[in-house]
MIGULO-327443 format. One record per residue: x, y, z of N, C-alpha, C in turn. Coordinates in steps of 0.2 Angstrom, whole numbers, plus 2048, in hexadecimal, padded with zeros to 3 digits. Each point is the difference from the previous one (the first is absolute). Example, Ala and Ser with C-alpha at 12.3 -4.5 7.8 and 13.67 -1.06 7.14 Angstrom:
2
8427E48277FC8068008048068007FE8057FC8048068017FC805803
***
This chain:
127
99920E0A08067FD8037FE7F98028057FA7FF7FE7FA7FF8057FE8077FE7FC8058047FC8038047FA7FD8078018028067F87FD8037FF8058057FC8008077FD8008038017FD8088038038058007FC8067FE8018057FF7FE80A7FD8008028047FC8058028048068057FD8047F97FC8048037FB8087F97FF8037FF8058027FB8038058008047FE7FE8087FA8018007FC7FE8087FC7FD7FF7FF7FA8047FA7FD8007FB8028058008058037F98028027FB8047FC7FA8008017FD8047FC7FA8058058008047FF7FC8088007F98007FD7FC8008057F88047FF7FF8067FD8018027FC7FE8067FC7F98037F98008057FF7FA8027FB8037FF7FA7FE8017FC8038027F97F88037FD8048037FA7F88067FB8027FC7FB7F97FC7FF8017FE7F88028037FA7FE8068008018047F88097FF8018058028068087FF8018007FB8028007FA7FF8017FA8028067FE8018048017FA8077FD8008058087FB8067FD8038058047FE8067FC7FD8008017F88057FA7FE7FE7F88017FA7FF8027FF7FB8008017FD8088018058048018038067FB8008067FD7FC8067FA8038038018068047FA8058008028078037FB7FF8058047FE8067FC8018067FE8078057FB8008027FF8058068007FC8078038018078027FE8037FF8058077FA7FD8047FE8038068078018058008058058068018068037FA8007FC7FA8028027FA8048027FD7FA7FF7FF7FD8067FE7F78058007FE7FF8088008068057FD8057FF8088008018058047FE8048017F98017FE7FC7FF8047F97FF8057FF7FA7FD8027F98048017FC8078078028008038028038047FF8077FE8067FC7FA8058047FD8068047FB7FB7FC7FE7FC8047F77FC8058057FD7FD8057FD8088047FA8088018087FD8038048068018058057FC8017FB7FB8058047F97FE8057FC7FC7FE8027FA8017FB7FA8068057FF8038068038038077FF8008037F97F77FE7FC8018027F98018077FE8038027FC8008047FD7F88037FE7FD7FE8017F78027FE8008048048027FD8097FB8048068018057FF8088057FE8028078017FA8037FA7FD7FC7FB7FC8057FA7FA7FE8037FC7FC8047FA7FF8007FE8038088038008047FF8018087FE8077FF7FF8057FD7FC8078017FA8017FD7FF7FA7FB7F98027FD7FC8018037FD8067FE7F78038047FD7FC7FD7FB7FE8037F97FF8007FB8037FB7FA7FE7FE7FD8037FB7F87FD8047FD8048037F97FF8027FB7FD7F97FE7FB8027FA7FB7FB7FB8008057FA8017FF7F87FF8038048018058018048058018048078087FC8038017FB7FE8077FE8018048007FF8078008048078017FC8027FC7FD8047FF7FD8027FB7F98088027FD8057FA7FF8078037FD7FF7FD7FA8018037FA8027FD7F98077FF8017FF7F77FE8077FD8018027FF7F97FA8017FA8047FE7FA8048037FB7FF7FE7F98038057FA80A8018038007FC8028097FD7FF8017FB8047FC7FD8038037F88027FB7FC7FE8057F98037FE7FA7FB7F87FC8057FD8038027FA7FC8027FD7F97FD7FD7FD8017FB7FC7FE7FB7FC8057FA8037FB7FC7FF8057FE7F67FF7FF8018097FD7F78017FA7FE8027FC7FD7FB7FA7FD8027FF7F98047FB8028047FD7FA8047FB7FE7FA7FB7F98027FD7FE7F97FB8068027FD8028077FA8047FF8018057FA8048048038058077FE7FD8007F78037F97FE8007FF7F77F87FD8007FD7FD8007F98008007FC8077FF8048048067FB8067FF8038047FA8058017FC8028037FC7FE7FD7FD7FF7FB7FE7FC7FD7F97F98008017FD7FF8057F98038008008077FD8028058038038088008008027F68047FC7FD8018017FA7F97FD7FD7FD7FC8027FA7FB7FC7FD8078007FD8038067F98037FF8048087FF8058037FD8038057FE8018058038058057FD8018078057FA8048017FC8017FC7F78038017FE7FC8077FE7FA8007FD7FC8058048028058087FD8018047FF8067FD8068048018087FC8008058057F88028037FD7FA7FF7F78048028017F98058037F98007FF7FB8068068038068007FD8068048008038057F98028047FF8038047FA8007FD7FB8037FC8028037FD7FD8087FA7FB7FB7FB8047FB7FC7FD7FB8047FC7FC8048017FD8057FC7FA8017FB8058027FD8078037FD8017FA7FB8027FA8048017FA7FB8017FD7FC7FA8028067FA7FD7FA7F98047FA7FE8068018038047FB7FF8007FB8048008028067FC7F98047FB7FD7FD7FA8047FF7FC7FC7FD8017FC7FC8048037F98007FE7FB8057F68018068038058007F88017FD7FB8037FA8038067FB7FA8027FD7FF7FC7FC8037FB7FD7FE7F98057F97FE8078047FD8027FA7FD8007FA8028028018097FF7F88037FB7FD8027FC8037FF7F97FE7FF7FF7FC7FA8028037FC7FE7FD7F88067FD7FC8067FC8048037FB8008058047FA8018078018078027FE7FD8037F87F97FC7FF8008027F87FD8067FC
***
């Protein structure tokens, strides 16, 4: 499971949540996984908004991921996830060293080669 940002259509706030790379998208759709404090913010904005979503989404259970609860919010709404510049940095790092690599490093390491990799460049005048 990867950490994002997400927006629903329609809101401008966005949502901390996981996503599984192998299910990424839905229609072209981002499928988020969303911790308690999440899923009930979202599930606050739907009431408010008196959408028609809150009465289908406001029961979904939870699905435990590595010892946590988690609500899968996707595969019928319109998501899109939002990058900060780190966020796409590391998924383009991520993709360079491949899915073999990605699952043997941790984020924590990717996140250090990429520091490096740009003091190197500023170091060496970008080139």
């Amino acid at each position: 499971m990867i950490e994002s940002k997400v927006q629903m259509d329609g809101f401008e706030q966005t949502l901390n949540c996981l996503y599984d790379p192998s299910n990424q998208y839905w229609n072209g759709f981002a499928n988020p996984y969303f911790d308690k404090t999440n899923f009930d913010k979202w599930v606050t904005w739907l009431k408010q908004e008196e959408s028609d979503t809150y009465n289908e989404v406001k029961d979904i259970q939870p699905k435990i991921i590595s010892g946590q609860k988690y609500y899968y919010c996707g595969g019928a709404y319109t998501w899109s996830y939002v990058e900060d510049e780190e966020t796409s940095l590391l998924e383009d790092l991520e993709n360079l060293v491949g899915d073999y690599q990605r699952d043997k490093i941790t984020k924590p390491q990717v996140l250090e080669t990429l520091a490096n990799i740009v003091k190197y460049e500023n170091m060496n005048g970008g080139e």
